[in-house]
N, CA, C and O atoms as a DFTB+ gen file, in Angstrom:
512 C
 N C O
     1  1      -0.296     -34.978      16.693
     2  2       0.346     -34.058      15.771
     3  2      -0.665     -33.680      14.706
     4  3      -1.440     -34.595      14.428
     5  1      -0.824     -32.629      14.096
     6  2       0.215     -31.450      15.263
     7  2      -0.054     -30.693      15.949
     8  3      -0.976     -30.900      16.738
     9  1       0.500     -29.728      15.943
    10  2       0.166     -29.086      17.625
    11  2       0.112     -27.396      17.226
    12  3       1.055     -26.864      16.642
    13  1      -0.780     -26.852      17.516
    14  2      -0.324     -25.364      16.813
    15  2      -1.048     -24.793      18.207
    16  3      -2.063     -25.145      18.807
    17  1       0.193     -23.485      18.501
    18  2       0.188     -22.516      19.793
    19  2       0.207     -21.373      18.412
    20  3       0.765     -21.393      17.315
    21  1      -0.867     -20.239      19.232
    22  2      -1.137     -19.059      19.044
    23  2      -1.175     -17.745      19.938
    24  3      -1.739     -17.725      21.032
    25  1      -0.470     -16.556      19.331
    26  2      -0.888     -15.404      20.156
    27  2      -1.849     -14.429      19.126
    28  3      -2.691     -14.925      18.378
    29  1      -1.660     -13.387      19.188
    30  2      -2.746     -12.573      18.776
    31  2      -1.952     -12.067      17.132
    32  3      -2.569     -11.586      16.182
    33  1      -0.303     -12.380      17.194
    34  2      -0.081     -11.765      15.829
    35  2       1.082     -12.724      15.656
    36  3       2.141     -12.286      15.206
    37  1       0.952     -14.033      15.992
    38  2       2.053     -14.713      15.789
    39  2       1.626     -16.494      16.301
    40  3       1.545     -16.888      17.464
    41  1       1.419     -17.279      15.107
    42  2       0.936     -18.951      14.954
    43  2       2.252     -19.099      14.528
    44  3       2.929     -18.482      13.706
    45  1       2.650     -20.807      15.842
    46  2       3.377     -21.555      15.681
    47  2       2.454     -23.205      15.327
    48  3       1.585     -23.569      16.119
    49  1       2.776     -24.008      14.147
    50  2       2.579     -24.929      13.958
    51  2       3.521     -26.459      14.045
    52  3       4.066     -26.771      12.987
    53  1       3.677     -27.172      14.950
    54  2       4.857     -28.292      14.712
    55  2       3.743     -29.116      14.153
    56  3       2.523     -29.059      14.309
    57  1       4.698     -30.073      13.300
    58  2       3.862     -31.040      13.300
    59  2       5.234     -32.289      12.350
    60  3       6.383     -31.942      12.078
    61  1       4.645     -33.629      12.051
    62  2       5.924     -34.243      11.659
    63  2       6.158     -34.318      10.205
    64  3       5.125     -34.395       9.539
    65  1       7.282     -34.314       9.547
    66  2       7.276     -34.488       8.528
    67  2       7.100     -35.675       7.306
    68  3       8.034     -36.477       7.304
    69  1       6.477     -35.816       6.690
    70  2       6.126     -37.056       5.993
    71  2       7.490     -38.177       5.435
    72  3       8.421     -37.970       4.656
    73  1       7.130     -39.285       6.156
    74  2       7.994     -40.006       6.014
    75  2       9.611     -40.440       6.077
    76  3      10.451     -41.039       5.406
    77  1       9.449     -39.643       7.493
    78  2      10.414     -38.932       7.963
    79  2      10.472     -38.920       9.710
    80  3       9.448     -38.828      10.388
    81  1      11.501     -39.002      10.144
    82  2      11.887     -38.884      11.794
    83  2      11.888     -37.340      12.161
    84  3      12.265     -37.011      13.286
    85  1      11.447     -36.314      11.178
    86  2      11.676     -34.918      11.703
    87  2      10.491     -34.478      11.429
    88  3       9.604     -34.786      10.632
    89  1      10.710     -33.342      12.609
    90  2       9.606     -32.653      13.022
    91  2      10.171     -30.892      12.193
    92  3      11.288     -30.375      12.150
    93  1       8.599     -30.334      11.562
    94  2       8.965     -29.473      10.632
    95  2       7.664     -28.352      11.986
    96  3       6.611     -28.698      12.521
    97  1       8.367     -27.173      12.054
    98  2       8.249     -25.969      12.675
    99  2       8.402     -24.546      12.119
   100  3       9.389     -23.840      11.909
   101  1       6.941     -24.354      11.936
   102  2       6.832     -23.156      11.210
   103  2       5.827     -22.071      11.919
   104  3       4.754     -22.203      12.508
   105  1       6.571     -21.047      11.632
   106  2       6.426     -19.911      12.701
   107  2       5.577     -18.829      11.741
   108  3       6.209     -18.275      10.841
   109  1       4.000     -18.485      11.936
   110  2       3.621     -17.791      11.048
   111  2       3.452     -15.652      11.833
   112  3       2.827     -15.264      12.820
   113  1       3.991     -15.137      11.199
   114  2       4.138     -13.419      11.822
   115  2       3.694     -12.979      11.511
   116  3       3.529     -13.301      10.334
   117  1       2.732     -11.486      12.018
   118  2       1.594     -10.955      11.766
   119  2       0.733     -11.535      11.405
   120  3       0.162     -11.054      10.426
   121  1       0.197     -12.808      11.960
   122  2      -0.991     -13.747      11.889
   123  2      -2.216     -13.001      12.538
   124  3      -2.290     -12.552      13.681
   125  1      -2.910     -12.982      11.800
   126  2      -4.580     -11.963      11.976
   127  2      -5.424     -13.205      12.207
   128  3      -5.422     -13.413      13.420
   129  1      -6.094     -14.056      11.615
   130  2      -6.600     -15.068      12.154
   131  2      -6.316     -16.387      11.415
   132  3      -5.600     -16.418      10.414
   133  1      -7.039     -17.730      12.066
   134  2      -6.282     -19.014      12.083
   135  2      -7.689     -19.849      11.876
   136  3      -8.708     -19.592      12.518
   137  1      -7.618     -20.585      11.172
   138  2      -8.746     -21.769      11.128
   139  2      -7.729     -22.880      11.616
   140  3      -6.522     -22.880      11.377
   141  1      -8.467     -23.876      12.380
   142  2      -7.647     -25.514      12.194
   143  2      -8.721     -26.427      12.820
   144  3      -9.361     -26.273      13.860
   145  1      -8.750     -27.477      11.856
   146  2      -9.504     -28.002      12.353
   147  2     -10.139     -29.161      11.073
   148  3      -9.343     -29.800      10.385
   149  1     -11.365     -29.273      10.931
   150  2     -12.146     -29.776       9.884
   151  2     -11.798     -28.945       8.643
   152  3     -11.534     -27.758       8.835
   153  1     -11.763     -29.484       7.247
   154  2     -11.971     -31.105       6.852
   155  2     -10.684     -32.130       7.088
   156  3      -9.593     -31.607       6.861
   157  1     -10.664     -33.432       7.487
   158  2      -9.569     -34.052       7.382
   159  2      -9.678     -34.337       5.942
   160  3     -10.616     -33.974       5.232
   161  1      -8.476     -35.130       5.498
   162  2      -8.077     -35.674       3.992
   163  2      -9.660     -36.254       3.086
   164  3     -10.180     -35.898       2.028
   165  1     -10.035     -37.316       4.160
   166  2     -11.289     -37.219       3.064
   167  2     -12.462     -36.684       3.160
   168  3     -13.473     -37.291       2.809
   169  1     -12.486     -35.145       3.784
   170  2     -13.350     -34.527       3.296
   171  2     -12.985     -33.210       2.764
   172  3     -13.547     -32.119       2.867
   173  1     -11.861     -33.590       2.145
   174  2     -11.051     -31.944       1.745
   175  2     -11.577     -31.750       0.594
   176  3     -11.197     -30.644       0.209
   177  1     -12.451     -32.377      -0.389
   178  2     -13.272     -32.326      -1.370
   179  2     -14.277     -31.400      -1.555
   180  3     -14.481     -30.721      -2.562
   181  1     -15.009     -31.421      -0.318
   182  2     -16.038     -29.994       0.273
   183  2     -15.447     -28.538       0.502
   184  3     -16.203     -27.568       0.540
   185  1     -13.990     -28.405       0.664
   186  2     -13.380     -27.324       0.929
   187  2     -13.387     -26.548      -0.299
   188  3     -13.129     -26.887      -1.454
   189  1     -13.673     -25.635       0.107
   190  2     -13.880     -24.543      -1.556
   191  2     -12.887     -24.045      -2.167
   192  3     -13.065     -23.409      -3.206
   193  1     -11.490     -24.264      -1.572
   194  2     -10.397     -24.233      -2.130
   195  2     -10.137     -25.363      -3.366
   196  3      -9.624     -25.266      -4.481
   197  1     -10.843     -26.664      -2.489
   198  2     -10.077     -27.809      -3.270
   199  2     -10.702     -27.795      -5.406
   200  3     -10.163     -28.552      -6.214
   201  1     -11.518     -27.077      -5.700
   202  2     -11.377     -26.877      -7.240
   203  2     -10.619     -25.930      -7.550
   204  3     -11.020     -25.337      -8.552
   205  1      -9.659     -25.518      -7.103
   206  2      -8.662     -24.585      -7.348
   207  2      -7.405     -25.389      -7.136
   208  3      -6.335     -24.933      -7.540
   209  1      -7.483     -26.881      -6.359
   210  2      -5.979     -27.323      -6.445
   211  2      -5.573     -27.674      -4.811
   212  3      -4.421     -27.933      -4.464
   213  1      -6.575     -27.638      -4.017
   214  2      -5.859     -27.766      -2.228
   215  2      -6.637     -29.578      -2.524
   216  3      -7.717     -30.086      -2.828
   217  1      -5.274     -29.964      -2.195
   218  2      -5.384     -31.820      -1.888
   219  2      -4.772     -31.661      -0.838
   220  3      -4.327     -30.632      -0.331
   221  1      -4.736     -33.357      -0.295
   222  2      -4.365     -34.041       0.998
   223  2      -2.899     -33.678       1.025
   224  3      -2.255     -33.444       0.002
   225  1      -2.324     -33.637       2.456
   226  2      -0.772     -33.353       2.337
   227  2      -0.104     -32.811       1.541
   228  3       0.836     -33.153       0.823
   229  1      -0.855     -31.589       1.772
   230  2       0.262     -30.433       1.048
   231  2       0.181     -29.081       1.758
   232  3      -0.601     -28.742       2.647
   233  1       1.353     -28.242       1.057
   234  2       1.505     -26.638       1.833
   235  2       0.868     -26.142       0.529
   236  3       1.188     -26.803      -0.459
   237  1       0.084     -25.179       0.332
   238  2      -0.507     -24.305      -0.566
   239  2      -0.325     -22.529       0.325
   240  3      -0.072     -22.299       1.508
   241  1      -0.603     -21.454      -0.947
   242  2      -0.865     -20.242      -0.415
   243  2      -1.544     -19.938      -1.466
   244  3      -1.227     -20.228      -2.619
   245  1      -2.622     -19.271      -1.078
   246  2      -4.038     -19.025      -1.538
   247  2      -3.692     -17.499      -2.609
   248  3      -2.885     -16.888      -1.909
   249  1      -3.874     -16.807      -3.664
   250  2      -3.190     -15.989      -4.516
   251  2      -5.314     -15.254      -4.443
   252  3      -6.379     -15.871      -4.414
   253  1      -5.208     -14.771      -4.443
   254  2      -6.441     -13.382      -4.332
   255  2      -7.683     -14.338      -3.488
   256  3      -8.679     -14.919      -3.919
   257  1      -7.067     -14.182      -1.984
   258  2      -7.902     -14.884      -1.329
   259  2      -9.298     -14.236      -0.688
   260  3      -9.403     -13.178      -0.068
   261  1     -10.445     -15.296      -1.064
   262  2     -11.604     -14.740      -0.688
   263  2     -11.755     -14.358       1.167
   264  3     -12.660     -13.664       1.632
   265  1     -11.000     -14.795       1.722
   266  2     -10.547     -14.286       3.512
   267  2     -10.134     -13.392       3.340
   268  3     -10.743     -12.506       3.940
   269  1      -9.055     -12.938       2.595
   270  2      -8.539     -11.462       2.764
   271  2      -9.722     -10.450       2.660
   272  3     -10.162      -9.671       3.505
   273  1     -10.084     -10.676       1.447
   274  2     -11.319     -10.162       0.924
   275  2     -12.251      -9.459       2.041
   276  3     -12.386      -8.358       2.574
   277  1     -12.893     -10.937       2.081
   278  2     -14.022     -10.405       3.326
   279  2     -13.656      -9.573       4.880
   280  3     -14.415      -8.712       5.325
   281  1     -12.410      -9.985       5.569
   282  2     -11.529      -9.333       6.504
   283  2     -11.562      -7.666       6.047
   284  3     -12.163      -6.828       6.720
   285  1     -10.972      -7.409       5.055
   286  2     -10.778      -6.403       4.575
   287  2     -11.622      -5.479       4.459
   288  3     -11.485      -4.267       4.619
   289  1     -13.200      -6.558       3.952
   290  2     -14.445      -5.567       4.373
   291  2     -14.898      -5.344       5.565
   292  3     -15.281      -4.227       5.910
   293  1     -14.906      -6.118       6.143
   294  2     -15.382      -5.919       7.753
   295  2     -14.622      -5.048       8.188
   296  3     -15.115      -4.235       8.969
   297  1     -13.237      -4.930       7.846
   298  2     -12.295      -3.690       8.723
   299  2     -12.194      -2.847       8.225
   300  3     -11.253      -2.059       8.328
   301  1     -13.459      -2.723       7.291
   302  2     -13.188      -0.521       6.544
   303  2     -14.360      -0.135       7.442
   304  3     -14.646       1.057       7.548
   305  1     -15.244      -1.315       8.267
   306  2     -16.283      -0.015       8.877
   307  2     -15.598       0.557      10.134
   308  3     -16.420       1.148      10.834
   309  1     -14.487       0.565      10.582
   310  2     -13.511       1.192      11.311
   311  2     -12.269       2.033      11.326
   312  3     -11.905       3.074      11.872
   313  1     -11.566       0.785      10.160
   314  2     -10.488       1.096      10.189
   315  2     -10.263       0.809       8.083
   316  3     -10.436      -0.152       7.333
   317  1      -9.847       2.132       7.914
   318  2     -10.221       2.534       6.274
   319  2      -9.284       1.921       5.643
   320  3      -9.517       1.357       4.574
   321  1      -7.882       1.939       6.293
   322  2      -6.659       0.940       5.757
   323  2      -6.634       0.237       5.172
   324  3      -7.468      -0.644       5.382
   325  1      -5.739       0.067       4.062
   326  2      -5.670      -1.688       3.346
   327  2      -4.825      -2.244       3.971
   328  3      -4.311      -3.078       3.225
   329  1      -4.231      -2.265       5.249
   330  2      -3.191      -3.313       5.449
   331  2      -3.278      -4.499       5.533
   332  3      -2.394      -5.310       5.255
   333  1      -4.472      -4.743       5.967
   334  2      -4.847      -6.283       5.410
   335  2      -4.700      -6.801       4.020
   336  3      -4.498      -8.012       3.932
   337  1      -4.759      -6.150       2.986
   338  2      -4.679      -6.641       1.997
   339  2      -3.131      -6.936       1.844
   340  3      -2.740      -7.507       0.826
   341  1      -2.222      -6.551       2.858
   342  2      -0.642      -6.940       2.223
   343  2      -0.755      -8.656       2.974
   344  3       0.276      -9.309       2.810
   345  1      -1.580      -9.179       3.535
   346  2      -1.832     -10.382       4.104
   347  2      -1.367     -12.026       3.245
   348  3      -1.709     -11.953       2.065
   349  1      -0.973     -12.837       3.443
   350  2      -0.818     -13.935       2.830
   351  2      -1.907     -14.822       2.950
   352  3      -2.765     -14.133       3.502
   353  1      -2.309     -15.780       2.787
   354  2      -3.031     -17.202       3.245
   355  2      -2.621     -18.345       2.499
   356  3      -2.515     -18.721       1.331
   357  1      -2.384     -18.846       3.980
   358  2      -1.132     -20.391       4.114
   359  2      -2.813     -21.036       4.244
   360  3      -3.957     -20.766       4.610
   361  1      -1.908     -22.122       3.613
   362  2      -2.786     -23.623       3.660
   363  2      -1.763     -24.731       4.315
   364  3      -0.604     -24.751       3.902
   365  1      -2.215     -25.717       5.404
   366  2      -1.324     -26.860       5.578
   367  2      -2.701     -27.898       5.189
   368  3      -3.842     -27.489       5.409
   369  1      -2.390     -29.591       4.453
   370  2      -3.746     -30.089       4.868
   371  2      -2.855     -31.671       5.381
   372  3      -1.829     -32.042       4.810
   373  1      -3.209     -32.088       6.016
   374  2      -3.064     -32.910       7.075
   375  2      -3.733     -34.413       7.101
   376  3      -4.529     -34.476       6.165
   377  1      -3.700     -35.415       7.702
   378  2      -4.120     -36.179       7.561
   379  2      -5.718     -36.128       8.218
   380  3      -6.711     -36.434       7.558
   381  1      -5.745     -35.769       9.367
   382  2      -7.378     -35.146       9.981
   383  2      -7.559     -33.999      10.446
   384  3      -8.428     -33.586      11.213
   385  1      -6.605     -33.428       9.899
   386  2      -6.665     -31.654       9.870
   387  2      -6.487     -30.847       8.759
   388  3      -5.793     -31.080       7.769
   389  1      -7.422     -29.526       9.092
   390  2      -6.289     -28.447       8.044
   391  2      -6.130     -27.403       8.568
   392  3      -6.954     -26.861       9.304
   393  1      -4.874     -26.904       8.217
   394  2      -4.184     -25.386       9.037
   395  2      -4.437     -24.019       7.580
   396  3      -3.997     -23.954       6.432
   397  1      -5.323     -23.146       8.376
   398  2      -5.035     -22.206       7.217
   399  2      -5.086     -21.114       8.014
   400  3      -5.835     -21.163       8.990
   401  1      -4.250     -19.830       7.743
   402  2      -3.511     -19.072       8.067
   403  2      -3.706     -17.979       7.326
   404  3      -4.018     -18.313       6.183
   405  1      -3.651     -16.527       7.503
   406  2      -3.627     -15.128       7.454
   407  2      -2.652     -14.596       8.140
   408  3      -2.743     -14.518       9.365
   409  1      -1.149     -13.971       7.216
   410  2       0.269     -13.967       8.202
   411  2       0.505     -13.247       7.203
   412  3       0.051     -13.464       6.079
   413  1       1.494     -11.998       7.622
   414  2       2.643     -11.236       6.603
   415  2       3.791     -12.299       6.420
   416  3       4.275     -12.257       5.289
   417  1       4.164     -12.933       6.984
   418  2       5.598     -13.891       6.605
   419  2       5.673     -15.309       7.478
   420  3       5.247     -15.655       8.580
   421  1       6.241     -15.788       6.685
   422  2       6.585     -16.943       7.914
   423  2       8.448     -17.614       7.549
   424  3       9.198     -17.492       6.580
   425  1       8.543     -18.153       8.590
   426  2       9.547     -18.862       8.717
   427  2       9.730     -20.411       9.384
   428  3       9.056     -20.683      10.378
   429  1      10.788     -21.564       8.735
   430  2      10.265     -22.700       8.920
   431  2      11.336     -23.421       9.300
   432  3      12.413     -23.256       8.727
   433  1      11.196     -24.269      10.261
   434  2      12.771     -24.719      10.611
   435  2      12.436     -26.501      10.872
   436  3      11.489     -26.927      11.532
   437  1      13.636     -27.479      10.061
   438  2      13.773     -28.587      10.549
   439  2      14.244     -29.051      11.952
   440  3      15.379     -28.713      12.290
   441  1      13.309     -29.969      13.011
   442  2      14.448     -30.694      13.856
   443  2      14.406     -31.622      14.156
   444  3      13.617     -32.281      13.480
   445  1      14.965     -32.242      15.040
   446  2      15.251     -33.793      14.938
   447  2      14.138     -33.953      15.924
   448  3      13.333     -33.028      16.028
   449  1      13.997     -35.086      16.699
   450  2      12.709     -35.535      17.540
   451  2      12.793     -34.853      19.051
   452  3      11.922     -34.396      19.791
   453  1      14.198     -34.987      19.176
   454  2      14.406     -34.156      20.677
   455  2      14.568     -32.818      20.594
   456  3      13.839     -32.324      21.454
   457  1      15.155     -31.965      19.994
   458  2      14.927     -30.614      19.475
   459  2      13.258     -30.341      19.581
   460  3      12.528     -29.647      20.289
   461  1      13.137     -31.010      18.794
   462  2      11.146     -31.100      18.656
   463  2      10.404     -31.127      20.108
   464  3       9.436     -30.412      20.365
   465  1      10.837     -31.810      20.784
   466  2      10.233     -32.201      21.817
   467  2      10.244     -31.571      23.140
   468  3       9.519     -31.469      24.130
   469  1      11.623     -31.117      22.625
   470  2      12.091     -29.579      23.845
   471  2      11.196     -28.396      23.324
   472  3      10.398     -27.958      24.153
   473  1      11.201     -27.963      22.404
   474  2      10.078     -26.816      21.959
   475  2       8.675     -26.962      22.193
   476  3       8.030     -25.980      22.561
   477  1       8.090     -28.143      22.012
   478  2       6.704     -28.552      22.398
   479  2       6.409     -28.278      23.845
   480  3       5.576     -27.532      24.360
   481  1       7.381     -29.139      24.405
   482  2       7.127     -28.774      26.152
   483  2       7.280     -27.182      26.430
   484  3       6.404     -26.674      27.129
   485  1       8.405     -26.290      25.900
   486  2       8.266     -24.821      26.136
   487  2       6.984     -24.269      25.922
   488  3       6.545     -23.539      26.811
   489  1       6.246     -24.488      24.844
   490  2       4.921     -24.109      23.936
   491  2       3.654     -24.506      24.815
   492  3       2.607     -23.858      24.836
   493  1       3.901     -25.643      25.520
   494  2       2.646     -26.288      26.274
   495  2       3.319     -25.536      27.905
   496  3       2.539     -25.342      28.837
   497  1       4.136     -25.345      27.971
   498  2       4.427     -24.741      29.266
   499  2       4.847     -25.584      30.541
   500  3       4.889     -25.256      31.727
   501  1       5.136     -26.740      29.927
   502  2       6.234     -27.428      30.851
   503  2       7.134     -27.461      31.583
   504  3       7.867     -27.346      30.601
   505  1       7.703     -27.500      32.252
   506  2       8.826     -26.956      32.930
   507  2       9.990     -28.034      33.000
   508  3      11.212     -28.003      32.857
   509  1       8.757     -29.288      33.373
   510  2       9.618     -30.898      33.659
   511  2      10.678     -31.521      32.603
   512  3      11.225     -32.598      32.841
């Protein structure tokens, strides 16, 4: 855990909830791109967010993010639009992960372990 499935404009993240038997599922829409991965918890210190306030185990959203930013430049030598700039950036940070995210909205749903576990297998493509 956890487990994050992606398409091209839409990141699903499960993963479990702290101190807790439930599994928390959040569905990110119009997702443009996705980091996950490095730093875990103790190296979230190096993350250039973290003098602005991103610690271990927490949800953050980034308020005049330097990703939008740069995205935004790369896509005027094509495409002149600001729609990127209506963009969010989610932060998850994790115990040896971190999830960060570029999404117009998201939505987030509690479930119990078997609920959880039926969606995972749909997501990984299980059938059994």
């Amino acid at each position: 855990m956890p487990v994050l499935v992606q398409t091209e404009d839409r990141a699903t993240l499960v993963f479990d909830k702290r101190e807790s038997s439930t599994r928390v599922v959040v569905t990110f829409h119009g997702c443009l791109a996705t980091q996950f991965g490095y730093p875990n918890d103790e190296a979230l210190a190096g993350h250039p967010l973290h003098r602005l306030g991103l610690r271990p185990y927490g949800v953050f959203e980034v308020n005049d993010s330097s990703w939008i930013e740069r995205l935004s430049r790369q896509n005027r030598v094509v495409f002149p639009s600001g729609s990127i700039n209506r963009l969010r950036h989610f932060v998850i940070t994790f115990h040896d992960s971190t999830f960060e995210c570029l999404a117009s909205r998201y939505e987030r749903r509690e479930l119990d372990e078997s609920a959880a576990a039926e969606i995972l297998r749909e997501l990984h493509g299980d059938s059994t």
